[in-house]
C-alpha positions in Angstrom: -107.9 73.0 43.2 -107.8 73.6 39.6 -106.8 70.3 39.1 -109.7 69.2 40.7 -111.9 70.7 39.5 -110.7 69.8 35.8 -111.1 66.3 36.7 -114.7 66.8 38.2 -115.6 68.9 34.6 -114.4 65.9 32.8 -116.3 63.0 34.8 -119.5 65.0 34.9 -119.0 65.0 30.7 -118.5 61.6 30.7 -121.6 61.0 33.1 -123.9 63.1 30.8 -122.4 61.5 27.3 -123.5 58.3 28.9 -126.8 59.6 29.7 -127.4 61.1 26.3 -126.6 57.9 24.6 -128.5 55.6 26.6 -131.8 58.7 26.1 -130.4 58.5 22.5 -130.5 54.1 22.2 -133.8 54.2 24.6 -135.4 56.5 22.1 -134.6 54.5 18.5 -135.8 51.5 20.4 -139.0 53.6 21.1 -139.2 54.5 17.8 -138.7 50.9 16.5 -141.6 49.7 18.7 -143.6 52.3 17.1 -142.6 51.6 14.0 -143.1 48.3 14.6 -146.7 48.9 16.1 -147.5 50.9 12.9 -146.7 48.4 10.5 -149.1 46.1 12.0 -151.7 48.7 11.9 -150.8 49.3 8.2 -151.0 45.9 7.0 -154.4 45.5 8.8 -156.1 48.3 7.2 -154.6 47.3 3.3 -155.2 44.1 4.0 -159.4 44.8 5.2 -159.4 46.8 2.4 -158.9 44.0 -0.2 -160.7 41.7 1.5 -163.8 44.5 1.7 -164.0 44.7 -1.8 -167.1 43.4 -4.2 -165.0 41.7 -6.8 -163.2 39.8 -4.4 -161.9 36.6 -6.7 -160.9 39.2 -9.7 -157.9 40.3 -7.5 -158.0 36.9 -5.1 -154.2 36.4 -6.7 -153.1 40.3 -5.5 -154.8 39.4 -2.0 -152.5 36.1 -2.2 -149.2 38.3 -3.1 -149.8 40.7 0.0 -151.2 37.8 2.6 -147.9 35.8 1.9 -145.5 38.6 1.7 -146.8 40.1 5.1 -146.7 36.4 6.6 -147.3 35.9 10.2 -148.6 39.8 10.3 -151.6 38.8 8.1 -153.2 35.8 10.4 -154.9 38.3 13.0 -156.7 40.0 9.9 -157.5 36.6 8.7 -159.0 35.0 11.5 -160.7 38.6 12.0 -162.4 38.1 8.4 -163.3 34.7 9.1 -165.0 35.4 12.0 -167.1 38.4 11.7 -170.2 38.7 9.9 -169.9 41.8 8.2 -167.1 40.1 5.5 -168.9 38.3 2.2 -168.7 34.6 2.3 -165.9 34.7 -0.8 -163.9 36.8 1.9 -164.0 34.1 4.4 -163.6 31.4 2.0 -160.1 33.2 1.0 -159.1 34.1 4.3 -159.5 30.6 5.2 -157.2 29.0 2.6 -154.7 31.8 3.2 -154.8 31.3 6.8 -153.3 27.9 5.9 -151.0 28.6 4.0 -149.2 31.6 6.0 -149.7 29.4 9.4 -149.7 25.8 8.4 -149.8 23.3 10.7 -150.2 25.8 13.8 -153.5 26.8 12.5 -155.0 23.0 12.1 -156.8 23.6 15.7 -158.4 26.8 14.9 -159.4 25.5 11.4 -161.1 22.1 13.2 -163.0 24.4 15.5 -164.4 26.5 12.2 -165.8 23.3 11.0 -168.2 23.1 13.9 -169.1 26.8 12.6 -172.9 27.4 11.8 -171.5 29.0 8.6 -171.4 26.1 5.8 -168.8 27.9 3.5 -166.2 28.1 6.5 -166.8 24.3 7.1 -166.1 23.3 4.2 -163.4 25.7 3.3 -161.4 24.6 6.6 -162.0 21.0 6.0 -160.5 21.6 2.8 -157.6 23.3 4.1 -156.9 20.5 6.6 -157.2 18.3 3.5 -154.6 20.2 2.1 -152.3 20.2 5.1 -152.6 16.9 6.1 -153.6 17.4 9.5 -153.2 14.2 11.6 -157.3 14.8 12.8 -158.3 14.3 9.4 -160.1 10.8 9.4 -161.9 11.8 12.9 -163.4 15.2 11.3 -164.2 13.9 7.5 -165.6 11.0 9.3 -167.8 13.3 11.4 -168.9 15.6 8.8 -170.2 12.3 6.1 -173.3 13.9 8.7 -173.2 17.4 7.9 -176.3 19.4 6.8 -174.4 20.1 3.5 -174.2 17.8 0.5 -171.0 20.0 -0.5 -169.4 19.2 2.9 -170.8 15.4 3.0 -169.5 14.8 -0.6 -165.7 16.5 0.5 -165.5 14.3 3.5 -166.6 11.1 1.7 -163.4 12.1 -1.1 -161.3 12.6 1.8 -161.7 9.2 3.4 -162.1 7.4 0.0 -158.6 9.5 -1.1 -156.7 8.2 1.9 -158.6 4.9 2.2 -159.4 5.2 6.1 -161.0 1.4 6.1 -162.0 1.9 9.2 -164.6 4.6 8.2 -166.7 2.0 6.0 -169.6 1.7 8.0 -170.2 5.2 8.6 -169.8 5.5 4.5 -172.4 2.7 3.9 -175.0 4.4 6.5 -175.1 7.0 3.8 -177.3 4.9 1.9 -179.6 5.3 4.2 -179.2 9.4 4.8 -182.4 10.7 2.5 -180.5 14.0 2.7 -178.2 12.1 0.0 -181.2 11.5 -2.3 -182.4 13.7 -5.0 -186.2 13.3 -5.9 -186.0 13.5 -9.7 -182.8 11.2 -10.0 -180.2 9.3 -8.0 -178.0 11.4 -6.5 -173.8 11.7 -7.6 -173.0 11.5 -4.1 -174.8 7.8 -4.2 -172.9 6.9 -6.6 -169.7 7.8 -5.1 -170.8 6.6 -1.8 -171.3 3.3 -3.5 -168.1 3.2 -5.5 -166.2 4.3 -2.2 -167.7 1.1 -0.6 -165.5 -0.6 -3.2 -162.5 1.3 -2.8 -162.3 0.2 0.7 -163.5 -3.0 -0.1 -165.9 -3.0 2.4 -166.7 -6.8 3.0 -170.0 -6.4 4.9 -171.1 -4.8 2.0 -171.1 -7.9 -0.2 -174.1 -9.6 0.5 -176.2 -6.6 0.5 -174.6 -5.3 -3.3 -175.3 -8.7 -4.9 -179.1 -8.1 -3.6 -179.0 -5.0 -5.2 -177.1 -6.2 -8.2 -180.3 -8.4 -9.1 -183.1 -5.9 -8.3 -184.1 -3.8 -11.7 -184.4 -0.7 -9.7 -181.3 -0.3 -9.0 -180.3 -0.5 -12.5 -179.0 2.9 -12.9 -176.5 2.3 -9.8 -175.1 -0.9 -11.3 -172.2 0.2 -12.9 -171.1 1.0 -9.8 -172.7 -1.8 -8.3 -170.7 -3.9 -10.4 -167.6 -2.0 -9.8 -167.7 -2.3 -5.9 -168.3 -5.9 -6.0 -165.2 -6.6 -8.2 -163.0 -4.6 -5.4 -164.4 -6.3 -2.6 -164.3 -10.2 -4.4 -161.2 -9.6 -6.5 -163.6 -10.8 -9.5 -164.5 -9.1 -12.4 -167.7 -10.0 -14.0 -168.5 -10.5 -17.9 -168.3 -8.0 -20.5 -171.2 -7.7 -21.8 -174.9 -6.1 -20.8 -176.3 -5.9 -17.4 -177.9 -9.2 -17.6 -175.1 -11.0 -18.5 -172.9 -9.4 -15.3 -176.5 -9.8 -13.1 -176.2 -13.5 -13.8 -172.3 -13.4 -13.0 -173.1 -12.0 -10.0 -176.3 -14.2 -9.3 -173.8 -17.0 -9.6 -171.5 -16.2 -6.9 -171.0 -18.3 -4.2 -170.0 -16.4 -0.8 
């Protein structure tokens, strides 16, 4: 009997150890969640806190640090500052950049919906980021925003397709002639320029009868240096040095 009951003593301790340490593991694992949870929670609020702040681009290199040290934790707070209103424009145009950087190329189809965004500062800081990583969708979303309501946005889309020489985007660049929007009233327009020198850079054949009419008309003096340069890309000619009338009667000459 005694013996019995020794051994019944002994199981039931062995029973309750077991309990205690499985209360004891189920407990730190518990905790770790909650730790875990808190953390989260932490790096939000510090993280809202920077990006709430009115000198924003004095301590843009501190919000940098934190974003890329807290990594994958950071994107909810990022997306949450690019979306809501209450956050300043230089917030969003941070969070944007960094939202590149800590996801990379998982974030290129949230970044291509933000360029559709009524907001003009996130589309052109996500095409930029998309510029920056690469993104395989590029020429279709420059191409598409050479019509955006903003010069700043039609002028980054035009770099992009000029940078990477998508050829087959010439004739959407040379209908940006005829966009007013692209006009200033008290003197041509940079972005005219570039548009024309792009027209070059991916020699554009189609283009060539249309530049040497332009090439000979005075009014477009102030566009013939790039005129001139587009028209030796697309011929493989170079004119004359010399003055404009000199290269006009190069260019006069040309048989096509």
């Amino acid at each position: 009997m005694k013996v019995f009951l020794i051994s019944l003593i002994f199981i039931s301790s062995i029973v309750q150890s077991k309990i205690y340490q499985q209360n004891k593991i189920g407990f730190k694992k518990n905790l770790k969640i909650s730790n875990k949870y808190l953390s989260k929670k932490m790096i939000e609020i510090e993280l809202i806190n920077l990006f709430n702040q009115k000198d924003i681009y004095k301590h843009s290199k501190h919000i940098k640090r934190k974003v890329l040290s807290y990594g994958a934790f950071s994107v909810p707070t990022l997306l949450k500052v690019m979306k809501e209103k209450k956050y300043s424009d230089k917030a969003k145009w941070i969070a944007t950049f960094l939202l590149g950087r800590t996801a990379g190329t998982k974030s290129i189809g949230v970044l291509t919906k933000f360029t559709k965004h009524p907001n003009w500062v996130l589309r052109l800081a996500s095409l930029r980021t998309l510029f920056s990583l690469n993104a395989k969708n590029l020429q279709v979303t420059s191409s598409k925003m050479l019509k955006d309501k903003s010069l700043l946005i039609r002028n980054q889309a035009l770099d992009i397709i000029t940078t990477y020489g998508f050829k087959k985007e010439s004739m959407n660049v040379w209908s940006m002639l005829y966009d007013k929007r692209n006009y200033n009233k008290k003197s041509t327009s940079s972005l005219v320029r570039k548009i024309i020198r792009s027209i070059g850079s991916l020699k554009f054949k189609k283009a060539l009868k249309p530049l040497l009419k332009m090439s000979q008309k005075d009014k477009y003096n102030s566009l013939f240096a790039e005129i001139d340069y587009s028209l030796s890309n697309i011929t493989g000619k170079n004119s004359p040095k010399g003055n404009i009338k000199l290269k006009k009667k190069f260019w006069n000459s040309l048989k096509i």
